[in-house]
C-alpha positions in Angstrom: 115.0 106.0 79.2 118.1 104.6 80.1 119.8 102.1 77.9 120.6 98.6 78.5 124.1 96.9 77.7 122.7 94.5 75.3 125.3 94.2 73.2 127.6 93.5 75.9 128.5 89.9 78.1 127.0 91.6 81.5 123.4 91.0 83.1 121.3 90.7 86.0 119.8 87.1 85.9 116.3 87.4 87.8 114.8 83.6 89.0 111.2 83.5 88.1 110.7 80.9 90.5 112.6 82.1 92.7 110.4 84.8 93.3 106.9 83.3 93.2 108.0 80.7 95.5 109.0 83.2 97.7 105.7 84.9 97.7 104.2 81.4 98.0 105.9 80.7 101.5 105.0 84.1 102.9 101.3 83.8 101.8 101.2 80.5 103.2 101.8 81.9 107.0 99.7 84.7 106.8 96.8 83.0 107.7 93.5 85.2 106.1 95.7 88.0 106.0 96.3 89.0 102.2 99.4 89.4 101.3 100.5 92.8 99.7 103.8 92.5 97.4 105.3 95.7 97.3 107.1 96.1 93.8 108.4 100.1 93.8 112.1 101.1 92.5 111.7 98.3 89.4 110.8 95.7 92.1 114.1 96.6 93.7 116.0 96.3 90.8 114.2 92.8 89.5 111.8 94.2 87.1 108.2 95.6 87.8 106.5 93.6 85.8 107.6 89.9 86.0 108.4 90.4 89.5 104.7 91.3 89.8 103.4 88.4 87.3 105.5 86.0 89.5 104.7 87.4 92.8 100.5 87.5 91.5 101.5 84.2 90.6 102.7 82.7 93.8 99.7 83.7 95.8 99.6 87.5 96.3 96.5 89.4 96.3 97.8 92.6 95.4 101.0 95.2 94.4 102.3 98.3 95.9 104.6 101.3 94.4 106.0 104.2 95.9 105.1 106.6 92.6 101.8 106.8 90.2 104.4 106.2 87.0 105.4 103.0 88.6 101.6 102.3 89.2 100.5 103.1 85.7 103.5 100.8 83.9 102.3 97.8 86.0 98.8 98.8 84.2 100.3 99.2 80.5 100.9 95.7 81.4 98.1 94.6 81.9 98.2 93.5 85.5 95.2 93.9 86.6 95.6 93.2 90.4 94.8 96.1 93.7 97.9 98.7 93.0 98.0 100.2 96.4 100.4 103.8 96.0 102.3 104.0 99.3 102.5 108.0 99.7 99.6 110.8 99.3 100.1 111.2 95.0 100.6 115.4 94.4 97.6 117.3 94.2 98.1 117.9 90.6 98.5 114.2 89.7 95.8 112.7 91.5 94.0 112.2 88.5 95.9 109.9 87.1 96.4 107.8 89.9 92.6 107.3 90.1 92.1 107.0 86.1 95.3 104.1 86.4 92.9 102.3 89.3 95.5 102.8 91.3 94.5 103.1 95.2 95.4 106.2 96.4 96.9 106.8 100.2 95.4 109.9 101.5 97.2 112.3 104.3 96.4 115.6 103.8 93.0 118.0 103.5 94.6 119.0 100.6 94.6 115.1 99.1 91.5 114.3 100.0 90.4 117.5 98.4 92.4 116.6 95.1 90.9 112.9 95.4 87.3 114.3 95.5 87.4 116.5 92.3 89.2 113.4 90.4 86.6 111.2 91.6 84.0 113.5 90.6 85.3 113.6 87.0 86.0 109.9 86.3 83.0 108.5 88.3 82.8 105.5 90.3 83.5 105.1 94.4 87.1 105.6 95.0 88.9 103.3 98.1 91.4 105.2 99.7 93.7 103.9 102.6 94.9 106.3 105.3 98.7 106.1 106.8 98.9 107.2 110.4 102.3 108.5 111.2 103.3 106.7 114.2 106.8 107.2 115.3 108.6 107.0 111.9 108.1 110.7 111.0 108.1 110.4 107.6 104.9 110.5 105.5 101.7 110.1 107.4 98.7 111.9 109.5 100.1 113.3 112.6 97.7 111.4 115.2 96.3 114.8 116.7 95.1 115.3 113.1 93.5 112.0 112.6 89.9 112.6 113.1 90.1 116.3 111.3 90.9 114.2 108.2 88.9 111.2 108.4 85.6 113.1 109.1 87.0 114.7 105.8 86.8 111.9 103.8 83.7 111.0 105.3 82.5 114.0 104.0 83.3 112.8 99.7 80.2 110.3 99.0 82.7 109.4 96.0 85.6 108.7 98.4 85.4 105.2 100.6 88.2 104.4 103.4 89.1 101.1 102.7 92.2 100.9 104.4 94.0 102.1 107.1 97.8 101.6 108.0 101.2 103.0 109.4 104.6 102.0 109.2 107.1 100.4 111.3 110.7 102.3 111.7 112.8 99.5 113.5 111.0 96.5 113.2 114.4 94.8 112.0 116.1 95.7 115.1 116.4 93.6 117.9 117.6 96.0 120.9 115.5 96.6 123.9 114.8 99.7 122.9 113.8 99.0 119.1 111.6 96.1 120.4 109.8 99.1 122.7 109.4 101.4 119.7 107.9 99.1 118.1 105.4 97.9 120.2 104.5 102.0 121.3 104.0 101.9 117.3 101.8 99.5 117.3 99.6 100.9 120.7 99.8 104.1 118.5 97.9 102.5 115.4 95.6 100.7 118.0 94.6 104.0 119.6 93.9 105.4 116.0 92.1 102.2 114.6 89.8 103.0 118.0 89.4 106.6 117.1 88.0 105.5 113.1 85.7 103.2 114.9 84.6 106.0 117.4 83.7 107.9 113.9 81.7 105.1 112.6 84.3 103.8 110.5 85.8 100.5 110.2 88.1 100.0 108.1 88.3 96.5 106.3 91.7 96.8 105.4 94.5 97.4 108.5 98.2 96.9 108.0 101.3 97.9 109.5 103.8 94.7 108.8 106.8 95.2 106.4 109.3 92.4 105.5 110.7 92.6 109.0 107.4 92.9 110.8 105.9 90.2 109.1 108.7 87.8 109.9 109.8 89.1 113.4 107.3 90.9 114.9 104.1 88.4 115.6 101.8 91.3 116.9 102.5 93.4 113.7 99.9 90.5 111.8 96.7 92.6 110.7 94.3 92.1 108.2 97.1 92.5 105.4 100.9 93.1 105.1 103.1 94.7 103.0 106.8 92.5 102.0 109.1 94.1 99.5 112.8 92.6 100.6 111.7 89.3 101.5 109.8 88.3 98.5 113.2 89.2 96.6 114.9 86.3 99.0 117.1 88.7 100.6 116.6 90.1 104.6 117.4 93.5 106.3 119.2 91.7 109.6 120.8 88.7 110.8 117.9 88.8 114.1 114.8 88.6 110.8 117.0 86.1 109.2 117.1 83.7 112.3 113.4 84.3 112.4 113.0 83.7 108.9 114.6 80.2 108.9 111.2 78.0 108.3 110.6 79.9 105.3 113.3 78.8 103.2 113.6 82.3 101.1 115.9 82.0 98.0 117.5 84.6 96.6 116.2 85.7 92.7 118.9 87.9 91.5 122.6 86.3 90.0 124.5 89.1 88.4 127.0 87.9 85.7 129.3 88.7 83.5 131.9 86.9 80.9 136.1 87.8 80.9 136.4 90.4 78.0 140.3 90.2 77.9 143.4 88.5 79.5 146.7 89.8 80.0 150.2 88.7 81.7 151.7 90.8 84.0 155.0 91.2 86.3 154.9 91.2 90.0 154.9 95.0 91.0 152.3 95.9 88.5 150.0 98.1 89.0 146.4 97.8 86.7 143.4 100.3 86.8 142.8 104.0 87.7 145.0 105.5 90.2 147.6 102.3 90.2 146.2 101.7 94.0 147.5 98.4 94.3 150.7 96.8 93.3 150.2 92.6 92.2 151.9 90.6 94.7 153.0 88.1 91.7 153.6 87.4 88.7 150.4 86.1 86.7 147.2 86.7 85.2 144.4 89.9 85.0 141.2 89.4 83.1 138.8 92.3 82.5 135.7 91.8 82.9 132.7 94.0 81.4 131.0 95.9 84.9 131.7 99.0 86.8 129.9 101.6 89.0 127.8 103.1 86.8 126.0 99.1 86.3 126.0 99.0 90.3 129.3 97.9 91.2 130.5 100.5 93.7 134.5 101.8 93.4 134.1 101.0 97.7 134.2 97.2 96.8 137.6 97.1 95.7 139.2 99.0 99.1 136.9 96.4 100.8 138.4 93.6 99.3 135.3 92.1 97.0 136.0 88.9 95.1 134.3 87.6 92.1 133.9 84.2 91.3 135.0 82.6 88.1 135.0 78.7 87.6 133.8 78.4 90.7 136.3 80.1 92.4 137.1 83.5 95.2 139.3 85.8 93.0 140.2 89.7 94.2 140.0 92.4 91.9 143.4 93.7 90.9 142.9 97.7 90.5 140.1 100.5 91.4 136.6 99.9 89.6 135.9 102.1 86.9 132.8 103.0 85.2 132.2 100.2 82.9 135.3 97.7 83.5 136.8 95.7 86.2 140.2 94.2 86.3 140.5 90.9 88.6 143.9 89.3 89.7 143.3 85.0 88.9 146.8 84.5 89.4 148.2 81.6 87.6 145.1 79.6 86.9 143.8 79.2 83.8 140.8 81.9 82.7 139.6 82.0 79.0 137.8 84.7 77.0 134.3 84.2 77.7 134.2 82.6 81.3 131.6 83.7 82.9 131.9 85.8 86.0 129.7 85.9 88.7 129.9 89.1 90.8 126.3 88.3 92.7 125.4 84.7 93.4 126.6 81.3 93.0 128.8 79.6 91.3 129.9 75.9 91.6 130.2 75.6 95.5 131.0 79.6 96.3 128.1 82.2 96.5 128.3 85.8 97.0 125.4 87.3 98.8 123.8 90.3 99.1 124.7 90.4 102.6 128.0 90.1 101.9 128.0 93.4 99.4 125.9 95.4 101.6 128.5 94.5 104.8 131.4 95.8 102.4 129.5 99.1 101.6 128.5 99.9 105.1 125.2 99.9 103.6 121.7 97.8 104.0 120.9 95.0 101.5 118.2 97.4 99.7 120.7 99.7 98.9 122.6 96.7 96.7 119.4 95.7 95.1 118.3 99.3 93.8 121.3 100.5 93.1 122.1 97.5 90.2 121.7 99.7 87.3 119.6 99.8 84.5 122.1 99.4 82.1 122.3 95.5 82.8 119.8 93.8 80.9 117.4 92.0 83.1 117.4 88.1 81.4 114.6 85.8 83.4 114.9 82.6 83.9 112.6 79.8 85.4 109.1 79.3 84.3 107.5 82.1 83.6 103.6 82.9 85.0 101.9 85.1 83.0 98.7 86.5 85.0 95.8 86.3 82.6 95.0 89.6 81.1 91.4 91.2 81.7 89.7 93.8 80.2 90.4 97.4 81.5 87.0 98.0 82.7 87.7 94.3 85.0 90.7 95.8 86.7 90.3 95.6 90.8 89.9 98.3 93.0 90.0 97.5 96.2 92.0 94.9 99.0 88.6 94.1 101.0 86.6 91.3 98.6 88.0 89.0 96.3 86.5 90.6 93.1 87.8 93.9 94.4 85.4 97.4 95.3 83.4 100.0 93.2 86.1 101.5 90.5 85.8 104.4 88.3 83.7 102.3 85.5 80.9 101.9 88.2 80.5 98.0 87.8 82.3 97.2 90.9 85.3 95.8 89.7 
């Protein structure tokens, strides 16, 4: 487990508020359509399990995670909301997915064959969903397969197809040819919701809407969708911004840190690994407790990053090392323990996400996953604490409000 800096003045703040009102504002333009908070990767860095309390607590119905650990920590918790596992689980942990209550996403004969003996030996009628792979070529049933595996599942009086759903691979992008894409994505899972229906079954549960397709793509809407980014406040593209605007999203995550040490140095100087930079003064560098292995990549100092301290746009002064920054202030006056905001606002100046990810050549998911675990995560706002239930209450399924048939066989 990795350890967090606790003993030293850096941290991720994460807005409790922030985040539930988030969730709030989604729900509220969905309509009937449940909202589905997906909450893998440590809730993208925010923390599993208040992100989820908050997110339950703004109006979701339910939680997805890429991985059955992540599934089973939310349950530790005590959260006792639909947990809906966004790839087929390996055949040989299957079981635990199913003993956790977690809903399982089947693609493969060979899942559906590990999802029948689990079910067998823990009892109950398991909801599965199935993912149709239809143009993003990742995880998924190829559609020529479709019927091959649903008659499958038909065929496991323990197993019950709840859900069915595929993904969208450009539903951020707003070229021509993106916008096509995605609409032959979504004639794709038409065709394949009409070949379950040609089968007999009808699924109660369709959903193909990320972040970006719930914003931005109206025809994406089905009975449920699935946000991860936008719940967090933060957007993949300027286009889902725009469309975003009505929402009012705030962002949840501030990282801060306070000035370690000052020092005054001569024009010419040249501070930090490598000596990359001289300073184009005389004045001031503070050090300030953060570096690349909390998240802070050695790329935002060739990009020319600044960090704001007293409410005020300062450059770093040298290369970012592991666990230290240096950061040029000039002649104004800093002060051992100032605090330092790296990600957020300050007084009148904010750094976004955005503004990182633009920097790094990378997409604002990146930034948010990649904050290390090393930085304490410190809440603030109010926080909601989902009342507990007994195990045996925990919900199944997406389709009714007290949930489907679980492995305790009282419908819960």
């Amino acid at each position: 487990m990795a350890v967090e800096g606790l003993t030293r003045p850096a941290w991720a703040e994460i807005d409790l508020d922030a985040l539930r009102f988030n969730a709030a504002s989604i729900k509220a333009r969905l309509g009937t359509a449940a909202l589905c908070a997906v909450v893998k990767a440590d809730a993208y860095g925010h923390g599993a399990i208040s992100a989820a309390e908050a997110f339950l607590g703004g109006g979701a119905d339910g939680l997805a995670v890429a991985i059955v650990d992540e599934g089973v920590e939310l349950r530790q918790a005590e959260i006792t909301a639909p947990i809906l596992l966004l790839s087929e689980p390996p055949v040989d942990v299957m079981s635990a997915a199913i003993a956790a209550v977690l809903t399982p996403t089947l693609t493969t004969l060979e899942g559906v064959e590990a999802a029948e003996e689990a079910a067998k030996r823990i009892g109950g009628k398991i909801p599965v969903h199935v993912k149709v792979d239809t143009g993003m070529h990742r995880m998924g049933v190829d559609p020529d397969e479709l019927v091959g595996l649903l008659k499958a599942i038909q065929a496991v009086s323990q197993l019950s197809i709840e859900g069915l759903w595929t993904h969208l691979a450009v539903a951020d992008e707003s070229s021509e040819e993106s916008r096509a894409f995605t609409t032959l994505q979504l004639e794709r899972f038409e065709e394949a919701v009409r070949v379950a229906h040609a089968l007999g079954i009808d699924p109660p549960v369709l959903h193909v809407a990320n972040s970006a397709g719930t914003i931005a793509v109206p025809g994406a809407m089905r009975s449920m969708v699935r946000c991860g980014l936008a719940l967090y406040g933060e957007l993949p593209t300027e286009s889902v911004a725009q469309a975003a605007g009505p929402l009012g999203l705030k962002p949840a995550m501030t990282i801060k840190a306070e000035v370690t040490a000052t020092r005054r140095l001569e024009a010419g100087a040249r501070p930090s690994y490598g000596r990359r930079r001289a300073l184009p003064h005389d004045g001031t560098v503070v050090t300030v407790p953060i570096g690349y292995a909390d998240g802070f990549p050695r790329a935002l100092f060739t990009s020319g990053q600044e960090v704001l301290i007293r409410g005020k746009r300062y450059p770093l002064a040298g290369s970012v090392t592991m666990d230290q920054i240096v950061v040029d202030v000039g002649h104004d006056e800093v002060a051992l323990g100032d605090e330092v905001v790296l990600l957020g606002s300050q007084g009148d100046e904010r750094i976004t996400v955005g503004e990182w990810a633009t920097r790094l050549g990378v997409i604002p998911y990146e930034v948010l996953c990649g904050i290390g675990p090393r930085l304490p995560r410190k809440t603030v706002g109010v926080a909601h604490k989902v009342a507990a239930k007994p195990v045996k209450r925990r919900r199944w399924g997406w389709s009714s409000p007290n949930g489907g048939a679980g492995p305790d066989g009282d419908g819960s």
